[in-house]
N, C-alpha and C positions, 0 to 999 in steps of 0.2 A: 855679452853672454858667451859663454863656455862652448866651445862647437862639440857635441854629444854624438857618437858613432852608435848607435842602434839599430840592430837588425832583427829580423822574424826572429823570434826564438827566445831572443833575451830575456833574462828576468831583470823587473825593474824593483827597486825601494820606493815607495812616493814619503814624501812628507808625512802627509795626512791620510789615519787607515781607512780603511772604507767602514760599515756600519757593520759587517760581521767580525770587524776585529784583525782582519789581513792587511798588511802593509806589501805584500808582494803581487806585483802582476807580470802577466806573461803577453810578450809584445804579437798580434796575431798579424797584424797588417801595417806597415810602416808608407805614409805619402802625404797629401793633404792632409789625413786625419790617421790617427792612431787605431788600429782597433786591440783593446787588452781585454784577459781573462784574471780575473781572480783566483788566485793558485788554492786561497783558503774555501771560497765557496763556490768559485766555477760561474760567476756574473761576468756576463761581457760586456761593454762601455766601446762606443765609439767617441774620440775624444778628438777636440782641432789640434794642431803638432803645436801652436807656441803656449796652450795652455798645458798641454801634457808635458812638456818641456821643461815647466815650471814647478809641475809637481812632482819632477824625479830628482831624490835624494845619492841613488847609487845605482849604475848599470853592472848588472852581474851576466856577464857573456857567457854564451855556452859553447 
């Protein structure tokens, strides 16, 4: 697997959009688990890091 530099802030691409239609999320917490916000509808998701991992298509740093 690709070693992925992600930090607080980041906006991520995932694969797969969420149900409101957003592909982008915004990284709030980076450790254990992921926590991201929904840039399109503002849902936030705590995720485990190797499956959030999986779901990021493109890291856009800010």
């Amino acid at each position: 697997m690709e070693q992925v530099d992600i930090k607080v802030g980041d906006i991520i691409e995932s694969k797969k959009g969420h149900p409101c239609g957003g592909h982008e999320w915004e990284i709030l917490r980076v450790g254990v688990d992921f926590k991201m916000k929904c840039t399109t509808c503002g849902h936030m998701i705590m995720i485990e890091r190797p499956k959030a991992l999986k779901m990021i298509k493109k890291v856009k740093h800010l």
